[in-house]
C-alpha positions as a Markdown table, in Angstrom:
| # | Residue | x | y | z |
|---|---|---|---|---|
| 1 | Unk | 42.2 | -25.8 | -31.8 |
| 2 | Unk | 39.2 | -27.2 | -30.4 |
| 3 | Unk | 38.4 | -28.1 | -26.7 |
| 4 | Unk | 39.0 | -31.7 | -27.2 |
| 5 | Unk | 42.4 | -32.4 | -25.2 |
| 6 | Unk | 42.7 | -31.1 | -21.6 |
| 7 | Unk | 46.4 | -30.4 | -21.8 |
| 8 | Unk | 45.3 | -28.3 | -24.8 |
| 9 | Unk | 42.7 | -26.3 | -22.5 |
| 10 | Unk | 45.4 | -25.9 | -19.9 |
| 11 | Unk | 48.2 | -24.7 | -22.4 |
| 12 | Unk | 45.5 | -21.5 | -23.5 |
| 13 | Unk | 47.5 | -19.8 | -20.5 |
| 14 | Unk | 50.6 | -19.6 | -22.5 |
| 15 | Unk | 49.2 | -19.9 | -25.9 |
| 16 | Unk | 46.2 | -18.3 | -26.1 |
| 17 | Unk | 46.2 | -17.2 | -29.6 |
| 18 | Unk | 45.7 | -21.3 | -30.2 |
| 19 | Unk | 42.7 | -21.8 | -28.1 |
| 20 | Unk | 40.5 | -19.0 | -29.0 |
| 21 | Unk | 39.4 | -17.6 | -32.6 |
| 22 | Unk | 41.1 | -14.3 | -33.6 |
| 23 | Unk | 41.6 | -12.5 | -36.8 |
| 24 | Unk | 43.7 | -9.7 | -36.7 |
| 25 | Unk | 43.8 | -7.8 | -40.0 |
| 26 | Unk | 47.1 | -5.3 | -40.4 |
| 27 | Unk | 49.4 | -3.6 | -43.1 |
| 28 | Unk | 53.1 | -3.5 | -42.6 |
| 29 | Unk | 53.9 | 0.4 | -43.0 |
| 30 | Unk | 56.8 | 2.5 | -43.2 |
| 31 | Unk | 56.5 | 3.8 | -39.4 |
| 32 | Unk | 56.0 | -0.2 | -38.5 |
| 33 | Unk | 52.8 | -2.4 | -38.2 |
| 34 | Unk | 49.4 | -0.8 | -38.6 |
| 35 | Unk | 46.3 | -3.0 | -36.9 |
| 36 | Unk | 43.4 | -2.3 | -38.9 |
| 37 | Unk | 41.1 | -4.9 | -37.5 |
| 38 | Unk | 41.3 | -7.4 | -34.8 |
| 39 | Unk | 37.8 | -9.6 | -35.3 |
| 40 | Unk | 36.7 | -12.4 | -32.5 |
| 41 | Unk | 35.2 | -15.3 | -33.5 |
| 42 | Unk | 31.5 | -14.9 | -31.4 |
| 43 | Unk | 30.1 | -18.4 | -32.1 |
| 44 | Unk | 32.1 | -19.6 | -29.6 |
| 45 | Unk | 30.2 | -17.8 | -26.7 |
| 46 | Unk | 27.6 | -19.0 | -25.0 |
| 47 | Unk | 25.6 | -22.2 | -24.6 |
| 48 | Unk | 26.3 | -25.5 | -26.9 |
| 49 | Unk | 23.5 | -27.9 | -26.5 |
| 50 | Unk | 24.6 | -31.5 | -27.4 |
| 51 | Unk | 28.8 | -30.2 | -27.3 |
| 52 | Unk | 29.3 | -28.8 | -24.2 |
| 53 | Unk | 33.1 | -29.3 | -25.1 |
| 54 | Unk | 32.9 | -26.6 | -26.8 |
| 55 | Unk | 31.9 | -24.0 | -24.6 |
| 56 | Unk | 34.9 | -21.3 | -23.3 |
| 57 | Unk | 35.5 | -19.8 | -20.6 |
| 58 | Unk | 33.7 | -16.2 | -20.4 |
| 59 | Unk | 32.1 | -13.8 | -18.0 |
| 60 | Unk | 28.2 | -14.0 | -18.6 |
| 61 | Unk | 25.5 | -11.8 | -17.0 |
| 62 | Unk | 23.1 | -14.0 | -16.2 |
| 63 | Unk | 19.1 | -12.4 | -15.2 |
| 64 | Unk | 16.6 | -13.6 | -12.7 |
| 65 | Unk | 12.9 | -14.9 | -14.0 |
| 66 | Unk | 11.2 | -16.2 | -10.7 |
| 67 | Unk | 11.4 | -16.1 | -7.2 |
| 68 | Unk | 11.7 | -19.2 | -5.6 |
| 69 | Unk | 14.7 | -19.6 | -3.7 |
| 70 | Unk | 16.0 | -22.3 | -1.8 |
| 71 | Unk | 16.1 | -21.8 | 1.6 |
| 72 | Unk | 15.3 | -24.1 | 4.7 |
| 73 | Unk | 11.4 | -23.9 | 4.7 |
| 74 | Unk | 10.5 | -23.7 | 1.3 |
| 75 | Unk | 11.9 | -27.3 | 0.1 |
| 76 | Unk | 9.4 | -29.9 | -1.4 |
| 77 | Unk | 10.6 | -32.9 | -4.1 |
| 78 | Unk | 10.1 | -30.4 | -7.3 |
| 79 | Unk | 12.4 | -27.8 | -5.7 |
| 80 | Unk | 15.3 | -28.6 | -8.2 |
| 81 | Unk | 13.1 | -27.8 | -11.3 |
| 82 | Unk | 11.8 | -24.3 | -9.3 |
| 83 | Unk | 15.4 | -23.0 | -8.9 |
| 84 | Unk | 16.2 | -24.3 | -12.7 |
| 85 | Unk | 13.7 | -22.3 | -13.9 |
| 86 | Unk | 14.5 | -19.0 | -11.4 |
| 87 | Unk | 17.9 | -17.9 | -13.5 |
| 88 | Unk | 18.1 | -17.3 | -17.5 |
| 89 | Unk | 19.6 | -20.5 | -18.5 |
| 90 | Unk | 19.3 | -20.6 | -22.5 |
| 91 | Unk | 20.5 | -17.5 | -23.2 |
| 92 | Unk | 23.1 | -15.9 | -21.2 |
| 93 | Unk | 24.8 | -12.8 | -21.8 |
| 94 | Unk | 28.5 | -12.7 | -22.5 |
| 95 | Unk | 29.9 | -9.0 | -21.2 |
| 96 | Unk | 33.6 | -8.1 | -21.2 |
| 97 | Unk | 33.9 | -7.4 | -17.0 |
| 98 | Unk | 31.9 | -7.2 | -13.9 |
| 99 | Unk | 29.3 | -4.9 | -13.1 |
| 100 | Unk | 27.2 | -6.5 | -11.0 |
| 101 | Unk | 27.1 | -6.7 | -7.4 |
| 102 | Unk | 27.3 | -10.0 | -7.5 |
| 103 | Unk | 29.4 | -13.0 | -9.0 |
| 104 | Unk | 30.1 | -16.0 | -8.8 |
| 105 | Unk | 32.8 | -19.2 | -10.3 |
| 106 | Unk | 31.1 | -22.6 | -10.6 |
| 107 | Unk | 32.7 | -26.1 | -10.0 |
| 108 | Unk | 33.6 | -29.1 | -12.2 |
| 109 | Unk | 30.8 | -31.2 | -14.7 |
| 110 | Unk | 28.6 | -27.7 | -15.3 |
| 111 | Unk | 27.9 | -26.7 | -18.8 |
| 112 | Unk | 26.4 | -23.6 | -19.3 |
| 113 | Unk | 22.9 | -23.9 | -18.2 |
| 114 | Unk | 23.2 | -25.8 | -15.5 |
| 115 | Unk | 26.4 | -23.3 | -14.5 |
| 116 | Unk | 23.6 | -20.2 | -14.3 |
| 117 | Unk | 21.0 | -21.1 | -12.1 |
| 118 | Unk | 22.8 | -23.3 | -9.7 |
| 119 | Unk | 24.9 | -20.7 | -9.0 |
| 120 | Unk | 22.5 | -18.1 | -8.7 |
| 121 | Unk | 21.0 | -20.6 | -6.4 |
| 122 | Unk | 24.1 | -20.4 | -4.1 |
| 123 | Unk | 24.7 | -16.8 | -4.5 |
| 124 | Unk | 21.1 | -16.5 | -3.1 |
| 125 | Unk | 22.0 | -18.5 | -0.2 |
| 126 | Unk | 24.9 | -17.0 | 0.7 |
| 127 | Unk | 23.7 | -13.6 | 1.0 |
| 128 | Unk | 20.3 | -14.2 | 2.5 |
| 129 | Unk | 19.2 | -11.1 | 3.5 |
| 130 | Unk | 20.0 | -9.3 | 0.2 |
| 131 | Unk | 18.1 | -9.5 | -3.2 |
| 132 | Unk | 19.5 | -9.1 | -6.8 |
| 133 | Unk | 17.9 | -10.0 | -10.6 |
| 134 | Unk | 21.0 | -10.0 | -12.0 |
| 135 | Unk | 25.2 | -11.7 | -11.6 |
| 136 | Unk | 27.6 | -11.9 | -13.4 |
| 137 | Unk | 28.8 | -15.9 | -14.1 |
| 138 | Unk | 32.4 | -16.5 | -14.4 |
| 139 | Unk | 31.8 | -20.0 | -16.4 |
| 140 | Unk | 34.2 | -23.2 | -15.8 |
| 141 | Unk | 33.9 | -25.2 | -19.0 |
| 142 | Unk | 33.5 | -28.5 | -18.7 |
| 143 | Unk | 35.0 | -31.5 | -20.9 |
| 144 | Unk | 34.0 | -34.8 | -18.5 |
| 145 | Unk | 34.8 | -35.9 | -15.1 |
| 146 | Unk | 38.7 | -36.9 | -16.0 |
| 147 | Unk | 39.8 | -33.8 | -17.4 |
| 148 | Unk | 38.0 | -31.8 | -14.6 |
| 149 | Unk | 40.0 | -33.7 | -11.8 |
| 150 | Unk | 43.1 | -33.2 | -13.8 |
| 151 | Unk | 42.4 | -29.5 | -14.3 |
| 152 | Unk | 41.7 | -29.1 | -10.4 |
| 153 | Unk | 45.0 | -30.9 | -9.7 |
| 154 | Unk | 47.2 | -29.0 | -12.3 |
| 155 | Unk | 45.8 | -25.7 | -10.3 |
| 156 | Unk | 46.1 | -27.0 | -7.2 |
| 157 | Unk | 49.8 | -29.0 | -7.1 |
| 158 | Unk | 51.4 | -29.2 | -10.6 |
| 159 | Unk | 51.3 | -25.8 | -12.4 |
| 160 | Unk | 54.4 | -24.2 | -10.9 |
| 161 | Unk | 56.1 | -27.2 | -12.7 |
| 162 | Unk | 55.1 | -26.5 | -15.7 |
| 163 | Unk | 55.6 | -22.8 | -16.0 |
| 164 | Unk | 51.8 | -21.6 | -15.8 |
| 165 | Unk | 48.4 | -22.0 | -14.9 |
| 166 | Unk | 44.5 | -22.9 | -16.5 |
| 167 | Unk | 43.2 | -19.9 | -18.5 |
| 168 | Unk | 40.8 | -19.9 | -15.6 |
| 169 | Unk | 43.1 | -18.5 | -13.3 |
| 170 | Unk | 45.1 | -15.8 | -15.2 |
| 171 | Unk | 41.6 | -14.7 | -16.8 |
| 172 | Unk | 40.1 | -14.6 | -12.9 |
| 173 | Unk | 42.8 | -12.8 | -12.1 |
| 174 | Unk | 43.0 | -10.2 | -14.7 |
| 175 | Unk | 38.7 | -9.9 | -13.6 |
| 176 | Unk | 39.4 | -9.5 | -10.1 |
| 177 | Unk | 42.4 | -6.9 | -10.8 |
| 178 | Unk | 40.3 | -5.0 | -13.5 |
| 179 | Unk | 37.3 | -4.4 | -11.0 |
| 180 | Unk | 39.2 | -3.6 | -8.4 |
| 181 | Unk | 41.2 | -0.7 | -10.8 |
| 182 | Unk | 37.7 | 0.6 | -11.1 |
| 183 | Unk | 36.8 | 0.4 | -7.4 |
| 184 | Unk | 33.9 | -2.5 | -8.1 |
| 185 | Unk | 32.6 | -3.8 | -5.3 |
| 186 | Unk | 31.4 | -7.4 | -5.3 |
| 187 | Unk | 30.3 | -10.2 | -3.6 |
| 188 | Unk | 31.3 | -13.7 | -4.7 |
| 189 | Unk | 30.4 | -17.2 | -4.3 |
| 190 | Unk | 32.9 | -20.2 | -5.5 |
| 191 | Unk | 31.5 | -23.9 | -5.3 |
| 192 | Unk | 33.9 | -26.9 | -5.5 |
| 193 | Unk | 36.7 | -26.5 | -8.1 |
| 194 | Unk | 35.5 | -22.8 | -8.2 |
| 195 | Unk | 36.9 | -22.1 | -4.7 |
| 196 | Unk | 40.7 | -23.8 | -6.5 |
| 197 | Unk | 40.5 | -21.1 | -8.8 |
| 198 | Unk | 39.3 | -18.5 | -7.3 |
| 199 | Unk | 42.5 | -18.8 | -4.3 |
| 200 | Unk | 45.1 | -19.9 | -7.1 |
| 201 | Unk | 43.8 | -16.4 | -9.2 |
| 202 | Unk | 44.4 | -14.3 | -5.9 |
| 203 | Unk | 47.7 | -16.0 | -5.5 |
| 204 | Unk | 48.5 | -15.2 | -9.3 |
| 205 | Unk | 47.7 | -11.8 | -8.7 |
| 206 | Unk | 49.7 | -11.0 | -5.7 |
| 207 | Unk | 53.1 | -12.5 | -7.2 |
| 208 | Unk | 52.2 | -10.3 | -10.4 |
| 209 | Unk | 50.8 | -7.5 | -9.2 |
| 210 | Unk | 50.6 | -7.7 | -5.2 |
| 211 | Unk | 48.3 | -4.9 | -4.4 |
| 212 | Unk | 45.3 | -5.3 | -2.5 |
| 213 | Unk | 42.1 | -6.8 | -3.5 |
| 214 | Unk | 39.8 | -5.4 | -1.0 |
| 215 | Unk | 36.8 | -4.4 | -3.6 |
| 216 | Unk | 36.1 | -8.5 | -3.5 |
| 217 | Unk | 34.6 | -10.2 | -0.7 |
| 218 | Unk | 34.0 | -14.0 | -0.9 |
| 219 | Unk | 31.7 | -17.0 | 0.3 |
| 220 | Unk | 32.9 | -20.3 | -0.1 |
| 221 | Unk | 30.8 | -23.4 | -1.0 |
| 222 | Unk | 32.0 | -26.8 | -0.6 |
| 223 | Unk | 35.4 | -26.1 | -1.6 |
| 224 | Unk | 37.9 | -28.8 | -3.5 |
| 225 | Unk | 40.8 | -26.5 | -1.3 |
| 226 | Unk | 41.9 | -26.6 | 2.0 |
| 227 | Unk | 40.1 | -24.1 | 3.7 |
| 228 | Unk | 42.5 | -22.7 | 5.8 |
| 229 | Unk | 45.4 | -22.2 | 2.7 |
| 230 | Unk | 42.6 | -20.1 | 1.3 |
| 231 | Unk | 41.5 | -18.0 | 4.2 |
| 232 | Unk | 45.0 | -17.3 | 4.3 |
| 233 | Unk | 45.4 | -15.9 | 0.9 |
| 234 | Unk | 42.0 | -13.9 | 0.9 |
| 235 | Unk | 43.9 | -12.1 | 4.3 |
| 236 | Unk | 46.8 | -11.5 | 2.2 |
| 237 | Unk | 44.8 | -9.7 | -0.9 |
| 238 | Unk | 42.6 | -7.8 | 1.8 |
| 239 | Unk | 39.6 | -10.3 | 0.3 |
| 240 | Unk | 37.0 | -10.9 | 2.8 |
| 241 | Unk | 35.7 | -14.3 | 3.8 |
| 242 | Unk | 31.9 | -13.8 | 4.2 |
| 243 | Unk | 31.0 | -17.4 | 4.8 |
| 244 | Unk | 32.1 | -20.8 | 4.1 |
| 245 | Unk | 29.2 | -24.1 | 3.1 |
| 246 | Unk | 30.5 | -27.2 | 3.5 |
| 247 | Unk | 28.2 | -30.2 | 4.1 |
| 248 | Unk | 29.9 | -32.8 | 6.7 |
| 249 | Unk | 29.0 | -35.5 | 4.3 |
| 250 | Unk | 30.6 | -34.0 | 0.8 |
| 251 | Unk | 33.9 | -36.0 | 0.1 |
| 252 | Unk | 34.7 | -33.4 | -2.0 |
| 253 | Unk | 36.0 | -30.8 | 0.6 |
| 254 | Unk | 36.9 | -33.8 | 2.9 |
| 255 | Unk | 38.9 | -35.7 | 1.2 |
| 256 | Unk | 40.1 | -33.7 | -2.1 |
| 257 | Unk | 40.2 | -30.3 | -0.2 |
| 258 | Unk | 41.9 | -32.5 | 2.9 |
| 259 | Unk | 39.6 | -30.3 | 5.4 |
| 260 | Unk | 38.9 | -33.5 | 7.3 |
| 261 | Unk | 40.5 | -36.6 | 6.8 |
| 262 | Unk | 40.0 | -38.1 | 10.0 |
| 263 | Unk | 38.7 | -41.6 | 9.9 |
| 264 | Unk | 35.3 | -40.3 | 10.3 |
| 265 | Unk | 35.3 | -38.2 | 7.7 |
| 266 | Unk | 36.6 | -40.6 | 5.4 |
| 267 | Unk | 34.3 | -42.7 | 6.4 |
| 268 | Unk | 31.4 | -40.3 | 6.3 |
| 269 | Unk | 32.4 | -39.5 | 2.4 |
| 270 | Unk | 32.9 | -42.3 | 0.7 |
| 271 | Unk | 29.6 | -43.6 | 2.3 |
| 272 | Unk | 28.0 | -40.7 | 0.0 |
| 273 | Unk | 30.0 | -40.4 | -2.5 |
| 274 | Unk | 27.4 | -41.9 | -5.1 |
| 275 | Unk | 25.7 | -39.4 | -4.1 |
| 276 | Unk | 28.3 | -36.4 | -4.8 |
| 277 | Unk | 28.7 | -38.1 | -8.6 |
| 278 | Unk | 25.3 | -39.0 | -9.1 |
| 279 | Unk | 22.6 | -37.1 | -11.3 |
| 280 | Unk | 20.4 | -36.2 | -8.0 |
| 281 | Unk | 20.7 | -32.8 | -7.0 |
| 282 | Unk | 18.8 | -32.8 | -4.1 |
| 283 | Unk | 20.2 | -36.0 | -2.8 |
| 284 | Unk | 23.4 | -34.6 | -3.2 |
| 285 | Unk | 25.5 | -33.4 | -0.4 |
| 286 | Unk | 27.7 | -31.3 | -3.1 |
| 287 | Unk | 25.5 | -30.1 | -5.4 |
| 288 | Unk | 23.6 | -27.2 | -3.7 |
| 289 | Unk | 24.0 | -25.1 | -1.3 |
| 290 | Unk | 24.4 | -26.6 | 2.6 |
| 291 | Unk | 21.9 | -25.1 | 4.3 |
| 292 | Unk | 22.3 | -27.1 | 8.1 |
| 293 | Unk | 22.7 | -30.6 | 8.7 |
| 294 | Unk | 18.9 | -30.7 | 9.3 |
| 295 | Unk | 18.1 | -29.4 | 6.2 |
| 296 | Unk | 20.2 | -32.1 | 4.4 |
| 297 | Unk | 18.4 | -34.7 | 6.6 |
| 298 | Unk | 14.9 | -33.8 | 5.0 |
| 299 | Unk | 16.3 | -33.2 | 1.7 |
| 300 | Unk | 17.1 | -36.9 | 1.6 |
| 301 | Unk | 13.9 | -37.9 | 2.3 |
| 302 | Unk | 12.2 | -36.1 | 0.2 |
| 303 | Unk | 14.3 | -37.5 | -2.9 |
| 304 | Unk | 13.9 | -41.5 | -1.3 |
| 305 | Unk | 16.9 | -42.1 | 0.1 |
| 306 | Unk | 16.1 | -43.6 | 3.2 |
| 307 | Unk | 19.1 | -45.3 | 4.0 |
| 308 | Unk | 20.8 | -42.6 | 3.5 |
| 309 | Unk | 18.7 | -40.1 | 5.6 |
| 310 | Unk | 19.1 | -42.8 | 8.8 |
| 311 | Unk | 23.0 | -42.2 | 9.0 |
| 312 | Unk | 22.8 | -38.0 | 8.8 |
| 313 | Unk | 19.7 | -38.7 | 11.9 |
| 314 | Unk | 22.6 | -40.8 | 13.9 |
| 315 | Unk | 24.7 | -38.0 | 13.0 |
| 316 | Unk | 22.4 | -35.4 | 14.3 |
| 317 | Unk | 21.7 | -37.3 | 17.4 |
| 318 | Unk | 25.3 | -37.7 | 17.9 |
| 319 | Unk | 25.7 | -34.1 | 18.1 |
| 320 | Unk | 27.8 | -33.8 | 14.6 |
């Protein structure tokens, strides 16, 4: 079954076996069945330039090749292409768990490359004062904008009704469980729809399992969640809240995580939400990480837009 059908992608929690490529080879003995083989279909790991449909979830360990990180006196207009080219996004390694000391789940609309080094980019930002080559990616597939929003919905509001959740979340949660069996310590960053799965895994978790997940700590970065229903289920697994990013411009934990839907943050959001869907990372008050309101400010200049950059300054001088 190919990726083509987001009710498909969805229905991998129940039926797996139809969503990924397995070959199990066995012999039907006297003392029952014998497994002589179980074979995985590798091609469909890794990156898929020109089909991005066709990427599947996995765990990648993704390596560092430069040093430029993005931090709040460092930025110039080619910033973007220095944090592309900081993380290994061509060739990615799929590995089977977590080892690393650090992790991280990326949001909605990232294929594979683009998945690595912008969230190695926030992974650097939220731990600041700590330095890594290497983390492990746990990689959202994307399909297109649609079947994103419907994905962060079913996780969000509609799976108990249909008996189940994405394969993001049970496979999250069987990589947060696993590490924590083996007493693996890690730190984690979730961005936008990652933050949905990462708080819907946890709550998977506990009602299967319910021990503690206190190996995990977590930083969360412009979350499509309410921030408050996932503080309170991080306190429930033992899971540390590091830090939490969210720009006071960025519809997306505004409005769809309904952190603040005051008329002023409505207001606020949909005057940038061109921004949030456009191609502009910089410009973008979703995209990377939010590193201050003043930051933002500059960031908008730099990438021309003006108009823009006038209504965070009123902001600013308004006192937020």
């Amino acid at each position: 079954m190919q990726r083509k059908n987001a009710f498909q992608r969805l229905r991998r929690s129940q039926y797996p076996f139809k969503g990924y490529h397995y070959l199990v080879e066995f012999v039907i003995a006297s003392s029952g069945i014998v497994i002589n083989e179980v074979y995985f279909d590798k091609q469909l790991l890794g990156v898929k330039s020109g089909t991005p449909y066709l990427e599947r979830n996995a765990l990648y360990k993704v390596q560092r090749k430069g040093h430029m990180a993005f931090k709040k006196d460092n930025q110039d207009d080619k910033i973007v292409e220095k944090l592309i080219a900081n993380w290994d996004n061509t060739e990615p390694v799929p590995v089977p768990r977590v080892e690393t000391q650090y992790a991280a789940v990326n949001g909605m609309l990232n294929e594979l490359p683009k998945a690595t080094w912008l969230m190695g980019t926030h992974l650097e930002a939220a731990y600041q004062n700590q330095s890594f080559d290497d983390y492990t990616l746990f990689h959202n597939p994307s399909d297109s904008a649609g079947e994103d929003i419907f994905e962060c919905g079913f996780d969000k509001r509609f799976a108990g009704r249909f008996n189940g959740y994405s394969h993001n979340v049970h496979h999250l949660a069987a990589v947060l469980h696993e590490a924590q069996q083996r007493g693996q310590r890690t730190q984690w960053v979730a961005h936008s729809q990652g933050a949905i799965i990462f708080a819907r895994a946890i709550r998977v978790h506990l009602k299967a399992i319910g021990t503690p997940l206190n190996c995990h700590s977590i930083s969360l970065h412009g979350v499509g969640c309410n921030m408050a229903d996932v503080r309170l289920v991080c306190q429930q697994a033992l899971i540390t809240v590091s830090s939490s990013r969210n720009n006071p411009f960025d519809m997306v934990p505004n409005i769809f995580g309904a952190n603040n839907v005051s008329t002023s943050g409505l207001l606020r959001s949909l005057k940038f939400a061109g921004l949030v869907t456009g191609d502009n990372s910089l410009a973008s008050p979703h995209t990377l990480p939010y590193l201050g309101i003043e930051t933002y400010h500059h960031q908008l200049l730099l990438s021309g837009n003006c108009d823009q950059a006038k209504i965070v300054a009123r902001y600013i001088a308004k006192g937020g």
